[in-house]
C-alpha positions as CSV (number, residue, x, y, z in Angstrom):
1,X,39.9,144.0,100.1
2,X,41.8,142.2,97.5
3,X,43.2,138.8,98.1
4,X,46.6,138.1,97.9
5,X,48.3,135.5,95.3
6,X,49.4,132.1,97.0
7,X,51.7,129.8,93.9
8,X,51.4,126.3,94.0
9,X,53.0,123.2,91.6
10,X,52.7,119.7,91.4
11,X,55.7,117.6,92.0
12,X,56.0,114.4,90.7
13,X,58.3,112.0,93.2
14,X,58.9,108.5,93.6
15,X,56.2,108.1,96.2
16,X,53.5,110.2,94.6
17,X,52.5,113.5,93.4
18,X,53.0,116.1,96.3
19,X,51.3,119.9,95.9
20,X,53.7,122.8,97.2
21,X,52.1,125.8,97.8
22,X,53.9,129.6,98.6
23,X,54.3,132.7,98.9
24,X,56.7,135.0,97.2
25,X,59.0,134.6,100.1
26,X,58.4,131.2,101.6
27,X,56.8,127.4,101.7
28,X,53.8,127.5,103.7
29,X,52.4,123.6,102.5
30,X,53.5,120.8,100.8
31,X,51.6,117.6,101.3
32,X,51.1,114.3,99.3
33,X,47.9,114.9,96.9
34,X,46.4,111.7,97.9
35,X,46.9,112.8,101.2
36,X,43.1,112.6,103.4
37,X,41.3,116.0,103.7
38,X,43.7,117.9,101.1
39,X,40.9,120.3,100.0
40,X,39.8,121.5,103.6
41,X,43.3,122.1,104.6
42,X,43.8,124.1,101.4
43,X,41.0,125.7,101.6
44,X,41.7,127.2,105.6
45,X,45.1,128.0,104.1
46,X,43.8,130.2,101.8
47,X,41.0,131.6,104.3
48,X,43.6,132.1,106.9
49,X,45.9,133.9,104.6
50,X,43.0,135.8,102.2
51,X,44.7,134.6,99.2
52,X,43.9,132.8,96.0
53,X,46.1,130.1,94.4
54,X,47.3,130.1,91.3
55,X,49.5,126.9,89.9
56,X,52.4,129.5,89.0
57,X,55.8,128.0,88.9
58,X,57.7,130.8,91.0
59,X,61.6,130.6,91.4
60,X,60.6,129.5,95.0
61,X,58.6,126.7,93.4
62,X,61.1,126.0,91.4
63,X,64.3,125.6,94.1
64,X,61.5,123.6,96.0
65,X,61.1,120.9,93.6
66,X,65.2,120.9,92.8
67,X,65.6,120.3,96.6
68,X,62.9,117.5,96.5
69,X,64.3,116.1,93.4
70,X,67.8,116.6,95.3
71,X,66.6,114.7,98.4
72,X,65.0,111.9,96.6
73,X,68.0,111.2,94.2
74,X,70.1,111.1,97.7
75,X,72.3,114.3,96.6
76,X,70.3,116.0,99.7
77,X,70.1,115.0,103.2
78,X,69.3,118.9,104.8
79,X,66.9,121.2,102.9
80,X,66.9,124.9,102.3
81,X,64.2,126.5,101.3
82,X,62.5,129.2,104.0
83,X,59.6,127.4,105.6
84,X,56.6,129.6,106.6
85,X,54.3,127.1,107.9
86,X,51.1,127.9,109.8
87,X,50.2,127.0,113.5
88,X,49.5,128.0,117.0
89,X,52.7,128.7,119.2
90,X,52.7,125.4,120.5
91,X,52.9,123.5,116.8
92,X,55.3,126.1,115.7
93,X,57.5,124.9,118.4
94,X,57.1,121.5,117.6
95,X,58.2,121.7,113.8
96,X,60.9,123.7,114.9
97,X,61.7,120.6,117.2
98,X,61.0,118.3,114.5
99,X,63.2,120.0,112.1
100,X,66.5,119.6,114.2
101,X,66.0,116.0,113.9
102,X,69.2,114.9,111.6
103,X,68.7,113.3,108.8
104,X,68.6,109.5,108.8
105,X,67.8,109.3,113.0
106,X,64.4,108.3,114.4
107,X,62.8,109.8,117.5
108,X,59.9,108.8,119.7
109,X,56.9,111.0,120.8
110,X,58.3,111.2,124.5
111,X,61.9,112.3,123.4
112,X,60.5,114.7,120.8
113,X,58.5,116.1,124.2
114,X,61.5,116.2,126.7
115,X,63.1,117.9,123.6
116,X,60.9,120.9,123.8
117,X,61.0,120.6,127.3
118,X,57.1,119.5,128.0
119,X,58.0,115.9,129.3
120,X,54.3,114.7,129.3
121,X,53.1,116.6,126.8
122,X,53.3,113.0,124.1
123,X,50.2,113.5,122.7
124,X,50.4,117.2,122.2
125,X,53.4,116.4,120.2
126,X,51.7,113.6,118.3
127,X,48.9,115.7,117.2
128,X,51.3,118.8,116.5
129,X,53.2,116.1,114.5
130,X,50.0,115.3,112.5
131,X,49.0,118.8,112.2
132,X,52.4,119.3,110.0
133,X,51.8,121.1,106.7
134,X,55.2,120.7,105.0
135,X,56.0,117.0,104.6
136,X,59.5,115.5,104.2
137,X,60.8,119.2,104.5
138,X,59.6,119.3,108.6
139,X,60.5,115.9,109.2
140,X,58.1,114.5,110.9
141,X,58.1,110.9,109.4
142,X,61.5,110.8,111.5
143,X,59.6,110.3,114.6
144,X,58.0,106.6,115.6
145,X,55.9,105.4,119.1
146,X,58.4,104.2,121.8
147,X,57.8,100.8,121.5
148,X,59.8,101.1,117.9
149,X,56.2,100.4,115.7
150,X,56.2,103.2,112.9
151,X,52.5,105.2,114.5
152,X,51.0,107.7,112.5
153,X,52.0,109.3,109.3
154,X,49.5,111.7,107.0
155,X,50.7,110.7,104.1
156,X,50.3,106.8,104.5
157,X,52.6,104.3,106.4
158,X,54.1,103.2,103.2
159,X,55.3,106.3,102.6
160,X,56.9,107.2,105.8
161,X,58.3,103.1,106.2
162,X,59.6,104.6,102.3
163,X,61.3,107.9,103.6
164,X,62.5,106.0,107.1
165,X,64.2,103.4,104.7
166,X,65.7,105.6,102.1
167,X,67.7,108.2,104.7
168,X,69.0,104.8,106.6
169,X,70.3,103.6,103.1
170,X,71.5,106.5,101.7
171,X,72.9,107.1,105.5
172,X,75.0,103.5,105.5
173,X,76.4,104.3,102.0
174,X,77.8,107.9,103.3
175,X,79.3,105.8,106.1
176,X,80.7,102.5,104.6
C-alpha cells in the first residue's frame, strides 16, 4: 500500500524555529524544533498516519505561517486554520477545552478539569496538556498550576513565560 504525503515547513519566529506539519486539509503538528523528543513524535505521526513527509510549502502551510507571523506581530489574537490533531478521545477533549481558552487569560489544571466536566481528573488534563501536538495554536501555555507558578510547558518555560507575557501586553494595549 502506498503511503500517503504529509507537508511540513519551517517557521522562523521570535522564540525559535517551529516545524508545522499537514495534510492537504488540515494541521496535524506544529512544535518548537528544539522541542525534547521531536523525532519520535514525528516519526509515530507518520506511522500512525502511513505517510511520508515531504518539506512542501502547501497553501495550508502557507496561511499557517501568515497566522503565526499574524499572532506574533500582535495583528492576531484567535487563529484559523483547521486543526486535525491526533489523540485518544479523552485528549481530543482536552485541546478542544484548551482551545476555548481566550486569548490573553490563564487557567489552572483543576479549572481546565471542572471545564470538561471531570473535577479530579487534574492530572489527566496535565498530561493531555503535555501530550499537545499543535503549540500556540491549542493553547495550552495558557494554563498554569493553582498556586499561580508557570508548571510544565514542552517547549521550555521561557517560552511559555514569553507567549503568557506577550498576550497580557498586547491584551493591556487593546484595552488602555
Amino acid at each position: 500500500m502506498d503511503k500517503a504525503q504529509l507537508n511540513s515547513a519551517l517557521i522562523e519566529t521570535p522564540i525559535g524555529q517551529m516545524i508545522a506539519i499537514a495534510s492537504d486539509d488540515a494541521l496535524l503538528f506544529l512544535k518548537f524544533t528544539s522541542s525534547p523528543k521531536l523525532d519520535d513524535e514525528i516519526s509515530k505521526l507518520c506511522r500512525r498516519q502511513n505517510a511520508v513527509i515531504k518539506e512542501t510549502l502547501t497553501p495550508l502551510l502557507t496561511s499557517i505561517k501568515n497566522e503565526l507571523t499574524e499572532y506574533f506581530k500582535g495583528k492576531l489574537c484567535s487563529f484559523t486554520i483547521p486543526l486535525c490533531p491526533e489523540g485518544t478521545e479523552f485528549q481530543q477533549h482536552t485541546w478542544q477545552s484548551i482551545s476555548r481558552i481566550p486569548f490573553a487569560t490563564k487557567t489552572n489544571y483543576a479549572e481546565q478539569s471542572m471545564t470538561i466536566g471531570r473535577k479530579t481528573a487534574f492530572r489527566a488534563v496535565s498530561n493531555a496538556n503535555g501530550a499537545n501536538p499543535i503549540a500556540i495554536i491549542i493553547p495550552c501555555h495558557r494554563i498554569v498550576r493553582s498556586n499561580g507558578d508557570l508548571g510544565g510547558y514542552r517547549g521550555g518555560l521561557d517560552r511559555k513565560k514569553w507567549l503568557l507575557n506577550h498576550e497580557k501586553n498586547l491584551n493591556a494595549e487593546k484595552n488602555s
